[in-house]
C-alpha positions as a LaTeX table, in Angstrom:
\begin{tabular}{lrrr}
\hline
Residue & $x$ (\AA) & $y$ (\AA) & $z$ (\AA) \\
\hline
Unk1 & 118.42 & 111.77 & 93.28 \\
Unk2 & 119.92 & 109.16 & 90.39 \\
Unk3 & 117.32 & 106.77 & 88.52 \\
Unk4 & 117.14 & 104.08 & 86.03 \\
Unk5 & 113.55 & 105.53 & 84.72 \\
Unk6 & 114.67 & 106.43 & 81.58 \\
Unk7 & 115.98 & 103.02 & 80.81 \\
Unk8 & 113.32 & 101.00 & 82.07 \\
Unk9 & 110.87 & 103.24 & 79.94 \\
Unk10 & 113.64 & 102.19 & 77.18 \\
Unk11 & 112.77 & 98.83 & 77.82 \\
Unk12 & 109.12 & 99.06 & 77.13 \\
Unk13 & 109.51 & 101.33 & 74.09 \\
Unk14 & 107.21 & 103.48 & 75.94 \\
Unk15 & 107.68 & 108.11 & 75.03 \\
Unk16 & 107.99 & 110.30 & 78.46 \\
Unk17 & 104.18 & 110.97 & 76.98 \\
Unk18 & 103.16 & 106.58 & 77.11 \\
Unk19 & 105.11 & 106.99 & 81.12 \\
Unk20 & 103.24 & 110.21 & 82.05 \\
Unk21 & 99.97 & 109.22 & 80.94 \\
Unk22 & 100.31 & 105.85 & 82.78 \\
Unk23 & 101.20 & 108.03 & 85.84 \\
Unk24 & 98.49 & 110.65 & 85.56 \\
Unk25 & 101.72 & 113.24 & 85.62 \\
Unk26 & 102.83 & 115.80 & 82.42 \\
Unk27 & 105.44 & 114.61 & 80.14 \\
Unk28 & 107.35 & 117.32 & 81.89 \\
Unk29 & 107.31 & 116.08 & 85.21 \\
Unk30 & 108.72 & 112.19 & 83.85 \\
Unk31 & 111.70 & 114.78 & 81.76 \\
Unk32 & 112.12 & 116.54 & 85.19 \\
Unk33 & 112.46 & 113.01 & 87.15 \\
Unk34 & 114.43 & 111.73 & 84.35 \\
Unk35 & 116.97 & 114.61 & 85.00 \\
Unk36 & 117.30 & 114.44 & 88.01 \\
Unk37 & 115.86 & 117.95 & 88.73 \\
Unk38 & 112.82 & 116.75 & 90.62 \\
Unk39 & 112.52 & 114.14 & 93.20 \\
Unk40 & 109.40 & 112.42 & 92.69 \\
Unk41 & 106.81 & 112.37 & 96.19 \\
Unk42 & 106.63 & 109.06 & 97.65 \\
Unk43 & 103.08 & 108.14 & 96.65 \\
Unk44 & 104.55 & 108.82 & 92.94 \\
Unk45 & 107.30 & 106.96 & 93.70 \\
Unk46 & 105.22 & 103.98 & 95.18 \\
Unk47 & 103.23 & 104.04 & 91.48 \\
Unk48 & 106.02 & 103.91 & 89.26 \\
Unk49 & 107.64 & 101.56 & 91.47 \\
Unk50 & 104.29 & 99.27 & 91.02 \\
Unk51 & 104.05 & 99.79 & 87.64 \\
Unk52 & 107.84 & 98.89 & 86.43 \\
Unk53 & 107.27 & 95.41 & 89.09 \\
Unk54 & 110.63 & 97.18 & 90.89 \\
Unk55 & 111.12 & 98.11 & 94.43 \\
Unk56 & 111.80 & 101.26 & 94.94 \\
Unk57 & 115.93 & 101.15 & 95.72 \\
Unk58 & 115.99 & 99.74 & 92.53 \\
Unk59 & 114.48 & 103.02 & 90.53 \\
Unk60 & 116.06 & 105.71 & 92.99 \\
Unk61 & 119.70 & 105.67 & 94.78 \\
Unk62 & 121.43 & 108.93 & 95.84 \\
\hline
\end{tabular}
């Protein structure tokens, strides 16, 4: 699945570490959704979508 999280973390000057500790998640998992190469669960996907004040189709698209 495509996203725009590494340019709305761009936006906020905010490190994969600033994104992963607002997300209770590993810096790994935000490089892993940042990648592409892991598809976030929906709960996860419900927080960052909260916490960037985006829905969700905004963040994710196929």
């Amino acid at each position: 699945m495509n996203n725009c999280l590494k340019e709305l973390r761009a936006e906020r000057s905010w490190s994969q570490a600033d994104l992963a500790a607002a997300l209770d998640v590993s810096r790994q998992t935000v490089n892993a959704i940042e990648k592409g190469r892991y598809d976030p669960s929906l709960p996860l996907a419900f927080t960052i979508s909260q916490l960037f004040k985006r829905r969700i189709e905004e963040i994710f698209f196929p």
